[in-house]
N, C-alpha and C positions, 0 to 999 in steps of 0.2 A: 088520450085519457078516456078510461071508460068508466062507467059504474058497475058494479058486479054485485053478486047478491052472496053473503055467507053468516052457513052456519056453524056455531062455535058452541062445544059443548059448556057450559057453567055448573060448580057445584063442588064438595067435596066427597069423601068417603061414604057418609050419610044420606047422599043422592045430589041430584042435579036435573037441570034441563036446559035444551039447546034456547040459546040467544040469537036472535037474526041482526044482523047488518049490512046494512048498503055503503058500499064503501068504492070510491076512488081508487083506480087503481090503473099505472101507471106502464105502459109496451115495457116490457123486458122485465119487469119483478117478478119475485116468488113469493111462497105463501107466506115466510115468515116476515118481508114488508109487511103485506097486509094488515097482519095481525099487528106489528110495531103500530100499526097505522090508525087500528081500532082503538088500541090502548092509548094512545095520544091524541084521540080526536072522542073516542066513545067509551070505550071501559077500563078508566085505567087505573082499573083492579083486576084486571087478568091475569091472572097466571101463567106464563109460559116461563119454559129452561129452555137458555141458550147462549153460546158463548163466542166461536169463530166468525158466522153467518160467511164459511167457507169450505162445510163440508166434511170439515176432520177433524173438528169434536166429538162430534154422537150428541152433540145435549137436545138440538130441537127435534127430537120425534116425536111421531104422533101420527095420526091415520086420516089421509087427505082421502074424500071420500071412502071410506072404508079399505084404503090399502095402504101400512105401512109406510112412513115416506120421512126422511130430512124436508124440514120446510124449509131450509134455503136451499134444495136443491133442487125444487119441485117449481119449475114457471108455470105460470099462471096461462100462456099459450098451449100449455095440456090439454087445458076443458075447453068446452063449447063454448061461443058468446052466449051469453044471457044462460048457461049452469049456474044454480047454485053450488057452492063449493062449501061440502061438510067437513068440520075440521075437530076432531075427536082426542082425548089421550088414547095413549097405549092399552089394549084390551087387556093384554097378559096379568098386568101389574095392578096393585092396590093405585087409586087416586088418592093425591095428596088434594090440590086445589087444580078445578079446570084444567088446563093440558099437562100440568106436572102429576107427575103418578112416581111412585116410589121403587125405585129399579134394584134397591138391596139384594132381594134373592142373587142377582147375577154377584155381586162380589163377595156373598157367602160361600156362594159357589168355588168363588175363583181360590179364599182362599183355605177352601179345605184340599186344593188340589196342593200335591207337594212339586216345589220348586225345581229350576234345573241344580243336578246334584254333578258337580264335576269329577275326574275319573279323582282317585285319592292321590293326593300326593302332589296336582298341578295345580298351579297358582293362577291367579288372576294374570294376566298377560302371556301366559306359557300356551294358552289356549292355540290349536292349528288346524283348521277343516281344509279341505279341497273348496273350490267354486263352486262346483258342480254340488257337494255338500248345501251351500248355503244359498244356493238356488232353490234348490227344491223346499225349503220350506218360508223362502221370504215370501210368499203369496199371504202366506197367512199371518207375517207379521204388521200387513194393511189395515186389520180390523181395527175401526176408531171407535168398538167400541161403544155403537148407536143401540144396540139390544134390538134391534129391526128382525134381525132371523130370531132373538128366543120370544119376540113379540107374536111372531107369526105360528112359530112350531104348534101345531097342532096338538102335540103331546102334553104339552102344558097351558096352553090358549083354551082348550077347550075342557080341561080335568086338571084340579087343584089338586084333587090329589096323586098327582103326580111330582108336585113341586119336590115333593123330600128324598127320593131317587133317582132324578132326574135334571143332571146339569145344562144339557141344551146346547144348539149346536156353538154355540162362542166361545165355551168352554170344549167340547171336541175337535177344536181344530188348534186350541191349544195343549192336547193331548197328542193329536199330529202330528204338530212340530215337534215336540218332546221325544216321542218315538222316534223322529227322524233325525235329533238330534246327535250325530257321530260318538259329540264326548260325553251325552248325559248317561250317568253311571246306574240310573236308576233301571231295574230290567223289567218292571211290573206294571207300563204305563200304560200297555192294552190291557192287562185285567183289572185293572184299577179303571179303566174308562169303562171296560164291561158290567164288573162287581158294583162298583159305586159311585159311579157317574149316571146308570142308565141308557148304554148304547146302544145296547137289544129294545130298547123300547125307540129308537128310529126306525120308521118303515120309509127314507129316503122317498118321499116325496117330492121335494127338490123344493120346496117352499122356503126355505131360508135362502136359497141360495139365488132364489128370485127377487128378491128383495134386497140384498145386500149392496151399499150405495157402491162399496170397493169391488165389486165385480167378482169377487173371491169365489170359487169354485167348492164352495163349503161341501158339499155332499160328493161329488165324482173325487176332489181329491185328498181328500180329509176324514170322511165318513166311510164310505163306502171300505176305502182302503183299511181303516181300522178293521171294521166290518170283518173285512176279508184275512186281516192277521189275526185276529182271533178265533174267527173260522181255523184257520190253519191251525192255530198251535192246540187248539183243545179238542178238535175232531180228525186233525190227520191222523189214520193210523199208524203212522212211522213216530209219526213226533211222539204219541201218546205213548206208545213200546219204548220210547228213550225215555219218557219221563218214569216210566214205570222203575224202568231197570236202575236209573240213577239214584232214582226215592229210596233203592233197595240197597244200591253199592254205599250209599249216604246214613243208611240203618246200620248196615254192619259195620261201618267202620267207627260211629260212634259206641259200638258195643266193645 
Protein backbone atom coordinates (compact mmCIF):
# COMPACT_ATOMS: atom_id res chain seq x y z
CA UNK A 1 0.00 0.00 0.00
CA UNK A 2 1.06 3.27 -1.06
CA UNK A 3 -0.23 6.85 -0.69
CA UNK A 4 -0.80 8.76 -3.81
CA UNK A 5 -1.72 12.19 -4.41
CA UNK A 6 -5.21 13.19 -6.39
CA UNK A 7 -6.78 15.65 -7.97
CA UNK A 8 -10.56 15.64 -8.36
CA UNK A 9 -12.38 18.27 -10.11
CA UNK A 10 -15.58 19.75 -7.64
CA UNK A 11 -18.55 21.89 -8.66
CA UNK A 12 -21.37 22.19 -10.80
CA UNK A 13 -22.51 23.88 -13.96
CA UNK A 14 -22.06 27.38 -12.37
CA UNK A 15 -18.15 26.44 -11.86
CA UNK A 16 -15.97 24.58 -9.74
CA UNK A 17 -12.47 23.81 -8.41
CA UNK A 18 -9.96 20.93 -8.06
CA UNK A 19 -9.89 19.27 -4.51
CA UNK A 20 -6.74 17.50 -3.61
CA UNK A 21 -6.44 14.23 -1.65
CA UNK A 22 -3.98 11.75 -0.29
CA UNK A 23 -5.34 8.69 -0.47
CA UNK A 24 -4.34 4.93 0.24
CA UNK A 25 -4.11 3.08 -2.40
CA UNK A 26 -3.88 -0.53 -2.74
CA UNK A 27 -1.16 -3.02 -5.81
CA UNK A 28 -3.79 -3.82 -8.43
CA UNK A 29 -6.69 -1.00 -8.19
CA UNK A 30 -8.12 1.44 -10.54
CA UNK A 31 -9.12 4.74 -10.60
CA UNK A 32 -12.59 4.19 -9.68
CA UNK A 33 -11.47 2.30 -6.17
CA UNK A 34 -9.89 5.39 -5.41
CA UNK A 35 -12.49 7.61 -5.77
CA UNK A 36 -15.12 4.84 -3.95
CA UNK A 37 -12.34 5.46 -1.54
CA UNK A 38 -12.43 9.31 -1.21
CA UNK A 39 -16.06 9.23 -1.01
CA UNK A 40 -16.02 6.92 2.06
CA UNK A 41 -13.26 8.04 3.89
CA UNK A 42 -13.21 12.14 2.65
CA UNK A 43 -15.99 13.44 0.39
CA UNK A 44 -18.81 11.60 0.42
CA UNK A 45 -20.63 14.03 -1.41
CA UNK A 46 -18.92 13.27 -4.66
CA UNK A 47 -20.43 12.70 -7.42
CA UNK A 48 -19.51 9.97 -9.65
CA UNK A 49 -21.93 7.60 -12.39
CA UNK A 50 -21.31 4.16 -12.31
CA UNK A 51 -22.72 0.84 -12.42
CA UNK A 52 -20.68 -2.64 -13.62
CA UNK A 53 -16.99 -1.55 -12.31
CA UNK A 54 -16.41 -4.26 -15.24
CA UNK A 55 -16.06 -2.20 -18.11
CA UNK A 56 -19.38 -2.70 -20.12
CA UNK A 57 -21.45 -0.09 -18.99
CA UNK A 58 -20.02 3.18 -20.23
CA UNK A 59 -21.20 4.85 -16.88
CA UNK A 60 -17.78 5.81 -15.19
CA UNK A 61 -16.05 8.18 -17.69
CA UNK A 62 -14.20 10.78 -17.30
CA UNK A 63 -10.66 12.21 -18.19
CA UNK A 64 -7.74 10.65 -16.08
CA UNK A 65 -5.15 13.13 -16.45
CA UNK A 66 -6.51 14.69 -19.41
CA UNK A 67 -7.30 11.65 -21.54
CA UNK A 68 -10.59 10.02 -21.81
CA UNK A 69 -10.69 6.89 -19.81
CA UNK A 70 -13.35 4.18 -17.89
CA UNK A 71 -11.98 4.42 -14.25
CA UNK A 72 -12.42 0.88 -13.65
CA UNK A 73 -10.42 0.21 -16.32
CA UNK A 74 -7.66 2.51 -15.88
CA UNK A 75 -4.85 0.93 -13.01
CA UNK A 76 -3.37 2.81 -11.12
CA UNK A 77 0.34 1.08 -12.35
CA UNK A 78 -0.21 3.57 -15.48
CA UNK A 79 1.31 6.60 -13.66
CA UNK A 80 4.50 7.36 -12.02
CA UNK A 81 5.12 6.60 -8.10
CA UNK A 82 4.63 9.79 -6.41
CA UNK A 83 2.24 11.45 -9.94
CA UNK A 84 -0.36 13.21 -9.08
CA UNK A 85 -3.41 11.64 -10.66
CA UNK A 86 -6.07 14.55 -12.20
CA UNK A 87 -9.41 13.20 -12.32
CA UNK A 88 -11.78 15.43 -14.50
CA UNK A 89 -15.53 15.02 -16.07
CA UNK A 90 -16.16 14.65 -19.58
CA UNK A 91 -15.04 18.04 -21.60
CA UNK A 92 -17.56 17.46 -24.40
CA UNK A 93 -20.62 17.57 -22.18
CA UNK A 94 -22.66 20.01 -19.78
CA UNK A 95 -21.55 19.19 -15.93
CA UNK A 96 -24.18 18.00 -13.85
CA UNK A 97 -22.18 17.72 -10.27
CA UNK A 98 -18.33 16.91 -10.15
CA UNK A 99 -17.62 13.93 -12.58
CA UNK A 100 -21.17 13.41 -13.61
CA UNK A 101 -21.94 15.70 -16.75
CA UNK A 102 -24.96 15.24 -18.64
CA UNK A 103 -24.56 12.96 -21.86
CA UNK A 104 -28.23 13.53 -23.43
CA UNK A 105 -27.01 15.04 -26.72
CA UNK A 106 -25.76 11.45 -27.42
CA UNK A 107 -29.39 9.82 -27.16
CA UNK A 108 -30.95 12.78 -28.89
CA UNK A 109 -28.97 11.92 -31.33
CA UNK A 110 -29.43 8.32 -31.39
CA UNK A 111 -33.02 8.83 -31.51
CA UNK A 112 -33.67 11.07 -34.39
CA UNK A 113 -31.80 8.36 -36.30
CA UNK A 114 -34.43 6.02 -37.99
CA UNK A 115 -34.41 2.36 -36.79
CA UNK A 116 -33.64 -0.96 -38.70
CA UNK A 117 -36.68 -1.17 -41.12
CA UNK A 118 -37.08 -4.79 -42.25
CA UNK A 119 -37.57 -5.80 -46.00
CA UNK A 120 -41.93 -5.64 -46.20
CA UNK A 121 -43.59 -8.36 -45.83
CA UNK A 122 -41.04 -10.57 -43.22
CA UNK A 123 -41.62 -11.08 -39.80
CA UNK A 124 -39.87 -11.17 -36.78
CA UNK A 125 -38.08 -14.71 -37.05
CA UNK A 126 -38.29 -15.06 -40.95
CA UNK A 127 -35.14 -12.92 -40.63
CA UNK A 128 -31.79 -15.07 -42.68
CA UNK A 129 -28.21 -13.44 -43.21
CA UNK A 130 -25.12 -15.39 -44.23
CA UNK A 131 -22.05 -15.53 -41.39
CA UNK A 132 -20.12 -13.73 -43.35
CA UNK A 133 -23.17 -11.09 -43.22
CA UNK A 134 -23.10 -10.83 -39.50
CA UNK A 135 -19.50 -10.62 -39.15
CA UNK A 136 -18.81 -7.71 -40.66
CA UNK A 137 -20.76 -5.63 -38.76
CA UNK A 138 -20.58 -7.28 -34.99
CA UNK A 139 -17.39 -5.14 -34.30
CA UNK A 140 -19.65 -2.51 -33.98
CA UNK A 141 -22.28 -3.92 -31.95
CA UNK A 142 -19.24 -3.84 -28.80
CA UNK A 143 -19.93 -0.23 -28.23
CA UNK A 144 -21.03 -0.04 -24.39
CA UNK A 145 -21.81 3.05 -25.04
CA UNK A 146 -19.10 5.14 -22.78
CA UNK A 147 -19.32 8.48 -25.15
CA UNK A 148 -15.37 8.27 -24.80
CA UNK A 149 -14.99 8.83 -28.89
CA UNK A 150 -17.95 11.74 -28.90
CA UNK A 151 -16.03 13.01 -25.68
CA UNK A 152 -12.93 13.29 -27.61
CA UNK A 153 -14.07 14.14 -31.30
CA UNK A 154 -12.69 17.31 -31.81
CA UNK A 155 -15.65 18.41 -34.03
CA UNK A 156 -17.65 18.94 -31.14
CA UNK A 157 -15.06 19.07 -28.01
CA UNK A 158 -13.81 22.02 -29.19
CA UNK A 159 -17.07 23.93 -31.21
CA UNK A 160 -20.58 23.94 -29.64
CA UNK A 161 -21.63 24.84 -32.41
CA UNK A 162 -21.45 22.00 -33.99
CA UNK A 163 -23.71 20.09 -31.67
CA UNK A 164 -26.98 20.64 -33.86
CA UNK A 165 -25.49 18.90 -37.22
CA UNK A 166 -23.35 16.80 -36.02
CA UNK A 167 -23.97 13.15 -34.56
CA UNK A 168 -20.43 11.91 -33.62
CA UNK A 169 -18.71 9.11 -34.23
CA UNK A 170 -21.12 6.43 -31.96
CA UNK A 171 -23.76 7.26 -33.90
CA UNK A 172 -21.76 6.67 -37.44
CA UNK A 173 -20.86 3.35 -36.71
CA UNK A 174 -24.42 2.79 -36.01
CA UNK A 175 -25.04 4.19 -39.40
CA UNK A 176 -22.43 1.40 -40.47
CA UNK A 177 -24.06 -1.29 -39.43
CA UNK A 178 -27.29 -0.11 -40.78
CA UNK A 179 -25.82 0.23 -44.29
CA UNK A 180 -24.28 -3.05 -44.00
CA UNK A 181 -27.22 -4.56 -42.75
CA UNK A 182 -28.36 -7.24 -45.83
CA UNK A 183 -32.20 -6.92 -44.81
CA UNK A 184 -32.45 -3.21 -43.65
CA UNK A 185 -34.97 -1.95 -46.39
CA UNK A 186 -34.06 1.56 -45.68
CA UNK A 187 -31.81 2.85 -48.92
CA UNK A 188 -30.79 6.48 -47.65
CA UNK A 189 -28.63 5.57 -44.67
CA UNK A 190 -25.29 7.17 -46.30
CA UNK A 191 -27.12 10.28 -47.11
CA UNK A 192 -28.83 10.55 -44.12
CA UNK A 193 -25.36 10.04 -42.19
CA UNK A 194 -24.03 12.79 -44.74
CA UNK A 195 -27.31 15.34 -44.86
CA UNK A 196 -27.96 14.99 -41.33
CA UNK A 197 -25.78 13.34 -39.17
CA UNK A 198 -22.70 15.61 -40.12
CA UNK A 199 -20.19 13.02 -41.72
CA UNK A 200 -18.40 15.49 -43.96
CA UNK A 201 -17.62 17.33 -40.95
CA UNK A 202 -15.09 14.21 -39.85
CA UNK A 203 -11.54 14.74 -41.10
CA UNK A 204 -10.75 11.08 -39.45
CA UNK A 205 -8.20 11.88 -37.27
CA UNK A 206 -8.42 8.59 -35.58
CA UNK A 207 -9.14 10.10 -32.16
CA UNK A 208 -12.24 8.21 -31.20
CA UNK A 209 -10.95 5.27 -32.23
CA UNK A 210 -7.95 5.73 -29.86
CA UNK A 211 -9.85 6.00 -27.08
CA UNK A 212 -12.32 3.45 -27.55
CA UNK A 213 -12.19 0.94 -24.35
CA UNK A 214 -13.75 -2.04 -27.10
CA UNK A 215 -11.03 -1.63 -29.51
CA UNK A 216 -13.49 -0.97 -32.29
CA UNK A 217 -11.96 0.25 -35.36
CA UNK A 218 -14.38 3.42 -35.51
CA UNK A 219 -12.79 5.29 -38.40
CA UNK A 220 -10.84 2.64 -40.89
CA UNK A 221 -14.06 0.57 -40.62
CA UNK A 222 -17.02 2.51 -40.17
CA UNK A 223 -16.15 5.99 -41.07
CA UNK A 224 -13.88 6.16 -43.61
CA UNK A 225 -15.97 3.35 -45.52
CA UNK A 226 -19.21 5.56 -45.32
CA UNK A 227 -16.86 8.22 -46.31
CA UNK A 228 -16.09 6.40 -49.40
CA UNK A 229 -19.97 5.19 -50.27
CA UNK A 230 -20.91 8.49 -50.38
CA UNK A 231 -18.00 9.69 -52.34
CA UNK A 232 -19.22 7.01 -54.81
CA UNK A 233 -22.58 7.42 -55.08
CA UNK A 234 -22.80 11.40 -55.43
CA UNK A 235 -19.43 12.06 -57.46
CA UNK A 236 -19.10 8.92 -59.54
CA UNK A 237 -19.85 9.73 -62.99
CA UNK A 238 -21.56 6.69 -63.96
CA UNK A 239 -23.75 6.54 -60.83
CA UNK A 240 -24.60 10.24 -61.21
CA UNK A 241 -25.74 9.42 -65.40
CA UNK A 242 -28.00 6.60 -63.88
CA UNK A 243 -29.49 8.74 -61.36
CA UNK A 244 -30.02 11.41 -63.87
CA UNK A 245 -31.62 9.10 -66.44
CA UNK A 246 -33.93 7.26 -63.73
CA UNK A 247 -35.13 10.90 -62.12
CA UNK A 248 -36.19 11.33 -65.81
CA UNK A 249 -37.77 7.64 -66.87
CA UNK A 250 -39.46 8.24 -63.13
CA UNK A 251 -40.78 12.02 -64.44
CA UNK A 252 -42.32 10.61 -67.45
CA UNK A 253 -43.98 7.99 -66.25
CA UNK A 254 -45.79 9.74 -63.61
CA UNK A 255 -46.85 12.12 -66.52
Amino acid sequence: MSERTFRVWRGDADGGEFAEFDVAVNEGEVILDVVHRIQAEQAPDLAVRWNCKAGKCGSCSAEVNGMPRLMCMTRMNLFEEGQTVTITPLRTFPVVRDLVTDVSFNYEKARSMPAFAPPEGLQPGEYRMQQVDVERSQEFRKCIECFLCQNTCHVVRDHEENKPPFSGPRLFIRAAELDMHPLDARADRREQAQDDQGLGLCNITKCCTEVCPEHIKITDNAIIPMKERVAGDRYDPLVWLGRKIFRKDKAAKAE
